[in-house]
N, C-alpha and C positions, 0 to 999 in steps of 0.2 A: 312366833306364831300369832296370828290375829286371834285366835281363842284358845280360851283354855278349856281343859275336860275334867269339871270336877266330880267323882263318880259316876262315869259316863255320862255327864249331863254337858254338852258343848254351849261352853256361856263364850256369847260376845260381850265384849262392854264392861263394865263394872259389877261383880257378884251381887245380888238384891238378896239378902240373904233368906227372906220369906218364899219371893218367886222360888228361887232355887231350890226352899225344902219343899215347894209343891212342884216342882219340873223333876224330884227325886222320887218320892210318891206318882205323879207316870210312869216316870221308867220301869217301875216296879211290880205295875198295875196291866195286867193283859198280857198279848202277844204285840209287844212291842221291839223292835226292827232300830230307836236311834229316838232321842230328844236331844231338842238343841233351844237352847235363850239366846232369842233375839238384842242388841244393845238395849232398846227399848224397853226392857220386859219391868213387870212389876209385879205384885201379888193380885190373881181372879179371884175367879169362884171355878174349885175344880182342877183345872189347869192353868198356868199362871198366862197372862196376858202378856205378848212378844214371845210366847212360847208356841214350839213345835214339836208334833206327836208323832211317829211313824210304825202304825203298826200295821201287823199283817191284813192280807187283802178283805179277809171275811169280817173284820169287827170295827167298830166304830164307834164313838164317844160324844152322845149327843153334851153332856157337860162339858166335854173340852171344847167342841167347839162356840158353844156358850147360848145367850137366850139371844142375843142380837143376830140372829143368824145373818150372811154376809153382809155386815155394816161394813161398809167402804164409802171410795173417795171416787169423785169425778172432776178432771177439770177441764176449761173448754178457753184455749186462746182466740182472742178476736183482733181483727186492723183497726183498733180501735186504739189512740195511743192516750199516755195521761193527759196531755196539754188539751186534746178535746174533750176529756170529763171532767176535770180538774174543778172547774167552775161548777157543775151542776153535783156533784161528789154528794157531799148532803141529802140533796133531794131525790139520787138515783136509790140513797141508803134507807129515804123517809120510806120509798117505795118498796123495795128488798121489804123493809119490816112489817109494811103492811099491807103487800098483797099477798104474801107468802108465808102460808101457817106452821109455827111452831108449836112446840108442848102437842097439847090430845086435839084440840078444836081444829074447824078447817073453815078459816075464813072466809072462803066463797060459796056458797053454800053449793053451787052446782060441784058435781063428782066427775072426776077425771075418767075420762075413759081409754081404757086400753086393751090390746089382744091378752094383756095376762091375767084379766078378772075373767076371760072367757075358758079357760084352761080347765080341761076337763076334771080334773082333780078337785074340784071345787064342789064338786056334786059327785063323784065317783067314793069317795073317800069321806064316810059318815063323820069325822071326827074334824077335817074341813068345813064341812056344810054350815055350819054355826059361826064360822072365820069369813066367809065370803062379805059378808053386808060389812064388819071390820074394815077388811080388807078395800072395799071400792070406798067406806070411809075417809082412809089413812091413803090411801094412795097420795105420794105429793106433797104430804105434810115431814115436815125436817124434825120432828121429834123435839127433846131437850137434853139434857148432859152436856158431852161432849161435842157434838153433833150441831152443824154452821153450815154457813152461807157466805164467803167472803168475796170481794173482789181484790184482786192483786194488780202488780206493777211490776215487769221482769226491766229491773234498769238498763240493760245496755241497750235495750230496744224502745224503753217506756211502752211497749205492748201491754193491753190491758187481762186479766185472765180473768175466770171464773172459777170457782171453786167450791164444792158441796161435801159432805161428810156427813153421813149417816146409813140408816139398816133398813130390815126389811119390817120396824114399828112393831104393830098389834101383832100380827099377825105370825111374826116370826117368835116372839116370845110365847106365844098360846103354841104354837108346834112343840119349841123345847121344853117348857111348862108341860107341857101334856104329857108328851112320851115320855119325861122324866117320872109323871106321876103313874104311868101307865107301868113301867121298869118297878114300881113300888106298889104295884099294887094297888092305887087309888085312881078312882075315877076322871078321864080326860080332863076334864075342867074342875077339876078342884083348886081351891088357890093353893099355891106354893107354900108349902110349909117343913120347916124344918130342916133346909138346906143349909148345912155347914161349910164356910168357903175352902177347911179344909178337908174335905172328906175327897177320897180318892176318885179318879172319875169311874163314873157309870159309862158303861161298855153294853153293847149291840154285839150281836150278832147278823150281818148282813144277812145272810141265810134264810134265817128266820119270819115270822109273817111282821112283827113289828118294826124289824131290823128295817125289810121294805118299806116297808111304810114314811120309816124314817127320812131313808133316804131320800124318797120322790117327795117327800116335805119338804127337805131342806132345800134340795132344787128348788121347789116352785119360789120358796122363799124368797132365794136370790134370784129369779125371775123378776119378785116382785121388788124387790130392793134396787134392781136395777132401774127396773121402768120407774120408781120413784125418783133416783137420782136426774135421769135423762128429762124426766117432767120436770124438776125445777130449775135444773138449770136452763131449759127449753124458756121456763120464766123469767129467766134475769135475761136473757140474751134480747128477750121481746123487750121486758123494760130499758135496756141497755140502747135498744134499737139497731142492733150488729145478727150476723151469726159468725159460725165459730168457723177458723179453718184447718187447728187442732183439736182431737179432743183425745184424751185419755182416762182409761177409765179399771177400775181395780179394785175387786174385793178382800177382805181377811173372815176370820168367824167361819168357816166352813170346813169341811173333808172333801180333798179330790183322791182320786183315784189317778194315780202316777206310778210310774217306774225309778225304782231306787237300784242303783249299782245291777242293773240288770234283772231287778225281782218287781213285779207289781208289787205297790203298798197303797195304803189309805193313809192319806199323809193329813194333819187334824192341824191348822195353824188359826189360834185364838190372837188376835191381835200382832199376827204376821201376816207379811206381804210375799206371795208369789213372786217370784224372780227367775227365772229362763236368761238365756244367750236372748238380746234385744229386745228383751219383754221390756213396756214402759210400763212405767207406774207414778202416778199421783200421791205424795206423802206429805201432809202438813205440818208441822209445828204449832203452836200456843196462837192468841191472840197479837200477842206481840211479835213473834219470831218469821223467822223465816218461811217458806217449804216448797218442797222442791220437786219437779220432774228427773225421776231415774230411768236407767237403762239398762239391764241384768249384763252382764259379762261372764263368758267363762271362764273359769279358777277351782284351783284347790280350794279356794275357803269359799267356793258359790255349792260345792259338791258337800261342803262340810256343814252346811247352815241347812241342806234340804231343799236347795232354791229357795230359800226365803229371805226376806228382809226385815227392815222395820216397818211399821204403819203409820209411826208417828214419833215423836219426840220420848215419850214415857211418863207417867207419873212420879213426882217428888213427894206430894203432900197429900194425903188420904182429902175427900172432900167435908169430913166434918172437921182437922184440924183445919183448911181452911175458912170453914163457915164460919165455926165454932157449933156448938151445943144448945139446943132447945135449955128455956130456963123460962119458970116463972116470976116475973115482975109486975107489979101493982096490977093484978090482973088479969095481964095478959102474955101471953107466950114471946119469950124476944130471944135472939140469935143472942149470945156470948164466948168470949175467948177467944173468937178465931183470927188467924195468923194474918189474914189478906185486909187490909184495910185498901176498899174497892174503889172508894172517890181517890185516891191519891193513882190508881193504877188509871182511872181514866183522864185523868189529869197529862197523866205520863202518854196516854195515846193519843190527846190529843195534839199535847205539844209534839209529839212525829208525825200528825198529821192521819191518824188512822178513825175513822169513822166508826164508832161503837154503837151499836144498837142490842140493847138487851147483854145477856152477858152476866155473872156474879162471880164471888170472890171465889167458887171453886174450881172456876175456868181459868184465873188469872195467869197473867206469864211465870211469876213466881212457884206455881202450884208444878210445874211442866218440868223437863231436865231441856237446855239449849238443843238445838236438833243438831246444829253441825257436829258437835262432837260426838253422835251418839248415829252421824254417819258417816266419819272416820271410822268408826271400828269396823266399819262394812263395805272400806274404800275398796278391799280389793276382789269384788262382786257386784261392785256397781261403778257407774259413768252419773254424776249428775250434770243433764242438761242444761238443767233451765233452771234458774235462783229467783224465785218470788218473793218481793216482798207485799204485805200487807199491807190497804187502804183504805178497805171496807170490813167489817166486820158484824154479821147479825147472826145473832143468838137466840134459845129462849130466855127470857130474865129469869131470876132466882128464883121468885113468887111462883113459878109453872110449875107445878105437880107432872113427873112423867113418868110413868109405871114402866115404861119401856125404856128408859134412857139406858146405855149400857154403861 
């Protein structure tokens, strides 16, 4: 059996044993219909990341699907091969870093425009209104955390790809912020306080006046999450001087609205990937590694995951053991302890030839679990296409504060 089911909880991959006591805490929690652990999966906030909810049609779980509302991937092939970039590689990366805004700021100072800042929700919906000026802010900007910009090389073609990964920023964290604060009593815009990563999820009621509300947030979200993706990578393909003649494009962080074994459900996947018969999907790996273009298939263990996959490689190492821990010294605050020693990882990327721009030690390859093994456990659900490797890499650096990073 490609998974196992420990107290109803269908784990792919290797037990994470924290993920799993908070995938068990789900099952437990509502009108819940089946969870399952992605290979990927690790400990969130709420609901574990790589994990999937399935509960009945009327409720929903603004914590499980978390504050990054649909944070996803886009990537876009072009007829561009490496022996034509190979030489300028550098200078296409100097560019990626500095026309294209990470962290909070937005390096051009003119604002992106698009039909989703026009979306009537914006002004219909008082607890919006205050998000909008945010929102035409953050449009376009790639955040920080986990959240990049790379260019890739699929070798048996030397085709050049694109590749983006991040959410829906300011805007989607003030939606889940709020309604969480709203579910508690405190006022929309209160700062987040006293949220435990293990506390059970908070549940909706679709029904309900906040229930909606919820939902046509979370949509507009990934509205906006998307036209951000499509805007930057819209930007490297200008700098690149190509356009694309694939592109695929794919969120996690959300609740849809689907059919399980013949019943509607609200199916809640934090840091899992949609997967259907032929559905493609964009999944990356680390800085270092692989990632790859899938294909869903149909199977017994595509029925048994919820149509889902992984998003990504998974986390190894929490980001303060790799940073290390705040510490005062002769005055001044300095990183200590942590596991990643950063100069030697870029060292290591350059000698493979990979362009690093921005980036710190909580991103590193060692922080990550290798991708291919962790999508064997989900070989017989998925077809992988397309084998990217990594050439280009821009990130925010460690120094960026990002309140939104997931």
């Amino acid at each position: 059996m490609p998974y196992q089911v420990i107290d109803g909880v269908r784990v792919f991959g290797e037990p994470e044993p924290q993920a799993l006591a908070q995938a068990k805490t789900c099952a437990r929690t509502g009108r819940v219909a089946g969870v399952a652990l992605m290979a990927d999966h690790h400990k969130g906030y709420s609901q574990p990341i790589g994990g999937v909810v399935v509960y009945e049609p009327d409720q929903v779980s603004p914590s499980g699907v978390g504050f990054d509302i649909a944070c996803g991937n886009k990537a876009a092939r072009t007829p561009l091969t490496l022996p034509q970039i190979a030489p300028d590689l550098p200078r296409i990366m100097d560019r990626i870093w500095q026309e294209i805004s990470f962290g909070i700021g937005r390096k051009n100072p003119r604002p992106v425009e698009h039909p989703v800042l026009e979306h009537p929700l914006w002004r219909d919906e008082k607890h919006l209104r205050s998000l909008h000026r945010m929102a035409a802010d953050q449009l376009g900007t790639v955040g920080g955390g986990n959240h990049y910009v790379d260019l890739f090389v699929e070798p048996p073609t030397q085709r050049i790809w694109v590749g983006v990964h991040f959410g829906s920023r300011g805007p989607g964290f003030r939606i889940a912020s709020g309604v969480l604060n709203l579910m508690r009593n405190r006022p929309f815009d209160d700062p987040r306080t006293g949220e435990r990563m293990d506390e059970p999820p908070a549940l909706l009621d679709l029904e309900t006046e906040l229930g909606r509300f919820y939902w046509e947030a979370m949509h507009l979200a990934g509205q906006f999450a998307y036209a951000g993706r499509d805007h930057v990578v819209g930007q490297v393909l200008r700098i690149l001087g190509t356009q694309a003649d694939l592109e695929v494009h794919n969120h996690h962080n959300f609740a849809w609205l689907e059919e399980i074994g013949g019943q509607k459900a609200i199916v809640v996947r934090k840091g899992a990937t949609p997967n259907f018969p032929a559905q493609l999907s964009f999944v990356g790996g680390s800085m270092g590694d692989i990632s790859v273009i899938l294909r869903g298939k149909e199977s017994d263990e595509a029925r048994a995951s919820y149509r889902s996959t992984v998003h990504g490689a998974g986390r190894l190492m929490s980001r303060t053991q790799a940073v290390g821990k705040w510490r005062r010294q002769g005055g001044r605050r300095v990183r200590v302890g942590g596991a990643v020693d950063m100069e030697a990882v870029r060292r290591n990327l350059v000698a493979r030839g990979i362009e690093l721009r921005g980036g710190g030690p909580d991103e590193a390859p060692a922080v990550y679990r290798r991708l291919q093994p962790v999508l064997d456990a989900h070989a017989g659900s998925v077809d992988i296409l397309h084998v990217l490797e990594p050439i280009g890499v821009a990130m925010a650096g460690p120094e960026v504060f990002d309140p939104y990073k997931d």
